[in-house]
N, C-alpha and C positions, 0 to 999 in steps of 0.2 A: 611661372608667376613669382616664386621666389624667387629668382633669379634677378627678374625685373620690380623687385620690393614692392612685390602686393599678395602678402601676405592675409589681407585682409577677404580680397576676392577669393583667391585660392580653399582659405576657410570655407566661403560663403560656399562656392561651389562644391566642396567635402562635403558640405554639411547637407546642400539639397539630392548630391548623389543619394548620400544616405538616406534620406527624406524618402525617395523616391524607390529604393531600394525594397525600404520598411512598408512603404503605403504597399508594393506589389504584392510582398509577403501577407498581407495583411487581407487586402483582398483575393490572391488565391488562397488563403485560410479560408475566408467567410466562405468562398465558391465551395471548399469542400464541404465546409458544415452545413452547407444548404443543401448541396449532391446528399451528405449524409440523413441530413434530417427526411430529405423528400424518400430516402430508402427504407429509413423507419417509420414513415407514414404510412407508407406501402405495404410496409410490411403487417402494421398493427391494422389497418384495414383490411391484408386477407386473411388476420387472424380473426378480426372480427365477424368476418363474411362466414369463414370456417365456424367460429361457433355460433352463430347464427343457425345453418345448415343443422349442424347437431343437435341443436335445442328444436327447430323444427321434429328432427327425428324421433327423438327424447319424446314428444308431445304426441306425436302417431304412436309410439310406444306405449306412452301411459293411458292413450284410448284406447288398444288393444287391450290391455293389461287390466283394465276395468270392468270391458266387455267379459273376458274372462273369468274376472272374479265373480262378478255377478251369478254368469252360468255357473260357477262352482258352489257359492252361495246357495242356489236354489236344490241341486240335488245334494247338499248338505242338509238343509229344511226335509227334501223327501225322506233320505235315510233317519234322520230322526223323529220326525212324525211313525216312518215305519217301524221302529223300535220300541215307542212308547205307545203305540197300539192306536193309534188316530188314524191310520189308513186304514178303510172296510174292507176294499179289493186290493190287494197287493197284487201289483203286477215286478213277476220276480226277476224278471230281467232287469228292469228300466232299475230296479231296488240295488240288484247286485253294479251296475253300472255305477249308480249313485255313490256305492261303497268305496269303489275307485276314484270316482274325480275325488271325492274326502281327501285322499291322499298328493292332491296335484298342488301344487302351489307355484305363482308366477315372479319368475325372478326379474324385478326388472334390470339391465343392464343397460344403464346412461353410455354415449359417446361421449369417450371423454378423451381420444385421441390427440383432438388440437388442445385440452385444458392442461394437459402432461403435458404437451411439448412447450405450450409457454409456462409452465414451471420449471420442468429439466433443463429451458435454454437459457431459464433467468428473463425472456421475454417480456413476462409479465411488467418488467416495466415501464413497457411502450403504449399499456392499457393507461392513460392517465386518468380517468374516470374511476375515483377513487370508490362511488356508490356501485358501481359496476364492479368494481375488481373486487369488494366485499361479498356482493352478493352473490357471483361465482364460487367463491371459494365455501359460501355456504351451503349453494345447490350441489355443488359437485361433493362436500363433506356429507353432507348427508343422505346422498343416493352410495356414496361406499360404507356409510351406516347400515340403509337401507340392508344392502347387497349383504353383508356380513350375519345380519341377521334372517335374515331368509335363508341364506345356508344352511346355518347352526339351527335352524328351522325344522330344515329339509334331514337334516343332518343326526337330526335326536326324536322327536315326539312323532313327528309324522312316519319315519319309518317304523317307530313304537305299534303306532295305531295301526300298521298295515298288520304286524302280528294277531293285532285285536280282532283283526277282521278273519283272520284265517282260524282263530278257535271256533268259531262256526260256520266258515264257508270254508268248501273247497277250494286249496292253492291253485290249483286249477283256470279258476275262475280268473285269474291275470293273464294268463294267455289268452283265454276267450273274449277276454275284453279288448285288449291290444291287438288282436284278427280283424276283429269285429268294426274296431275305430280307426283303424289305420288302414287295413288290408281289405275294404270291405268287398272290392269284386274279388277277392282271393276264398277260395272253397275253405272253409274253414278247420281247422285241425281238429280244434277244441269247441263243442257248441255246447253253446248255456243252458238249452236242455239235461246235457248232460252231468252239471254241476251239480253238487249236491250241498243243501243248506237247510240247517236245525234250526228253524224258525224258532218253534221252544226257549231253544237255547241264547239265540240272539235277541231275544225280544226281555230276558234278563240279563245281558251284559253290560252291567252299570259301565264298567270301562272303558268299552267302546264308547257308549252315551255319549261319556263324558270328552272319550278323545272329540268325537264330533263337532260336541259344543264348543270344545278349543280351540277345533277349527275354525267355527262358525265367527266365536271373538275377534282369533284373530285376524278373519278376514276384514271384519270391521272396521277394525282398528289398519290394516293395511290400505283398504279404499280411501281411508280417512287420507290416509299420506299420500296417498297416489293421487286424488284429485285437487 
């Protein structure tokens, strides 16, 4: 075209190669950012689906965990009625039982599998639901509040109270109740008959009482969070 002094078309046709060139790039651009986006759609909906499943789980959890308390709540009420002398007929098994669940306490442990992995992957930025991605980061913060303190729970006063119980009951009595509730078609090593327990002595041990009733608090205070 230069050749033949058209310098002008030769341009024009440089110029629409190029045109042409650039539109291609441009749409296989868009094509991958759409390939990409539809992968992180995908993505953030099996992350959603996932905690979904967990949160269902979390909720069969925390009804377990209720039920639970409750029961332990109630042979909390027995042993302390028994102590402070409001039971006429003590029935000394179902008492010494009582003295045990005092010491049970339910941990609950959230699934929080998929909510780690969209933190550790940086994920979390495919949640665009910004009341959503709040409100995770608070349920999951404070079920390892939760968790931390039911430890340190388990970990300090509760094992306390178990010594409380053994000034006047038979150590004993741990394995007869662990045959008993676990093992119950299993012939028994240790039977509760054969425990031996200083009512006397237990019916003034402000200590325990008192471990009792801190139990009893802080189950309260635990159902409160739980439900």
């Amino acid at each position: 075209m230069a050749d033949d002094n058209r310098p002008l078309k030769y341009a024009r046709y440089a110029i629409g190669e190029i045109v042409l060139v650039v539109i291609g790039i441009l749409i296989a651009l868009q094509i991958n950012n759409w390939n990409e986006d539809k992968k992180e759609i995908k993505l953030a909906n099996t992350y959603l689906e996932n905690l979904k499943l967990d949160l269902k789980s979390d909720i069969e959890a925390l009804e377990l965990a209720l039920t639970d308390l409750d029961f332990y709540e109630k042979k909390g009420y027995y042993s302390l009625h028994v102590l402070e002398g409001k039971v006429k007929k003590i029935d000394t098994i179902e008492f010494l039982k009582s003295l045990v669940w005092n010491n049970h306490y339910h941990l609950q442990q959230p699934s929080t599998s998929t909510y780690e992995d969209l933190i550790s992957s940086g994920n979390i930025k495919l949640i665009t639901n910004n009341d959503l991605k709040v409100a995770l980061s608070k349920y999951y913060l404070k079920n390892d509040w939760m968790a931390q303190f039911g430890q340190r729970a388990r970990e300090t006063y509760w094992f306390i109270m178990r010594e409380e119980i053994f000034k006047s009951v038979d150590p004993f009595m741990m394995g007869a109740f662990y045959e008993s509730e676990y093992y119950p078609n299993k012939t028994p090593t240790i039977k509760y008959e054969d425990i031996n327990v200083d009512f006397s002595a237990i019916k003034t041990h402000e200590s325990l009482k008192n471990g009792i009733k801190r139990a009893l608090s802080l189950r309260i205070w635990h159902r409160n969070e739980l439900q």
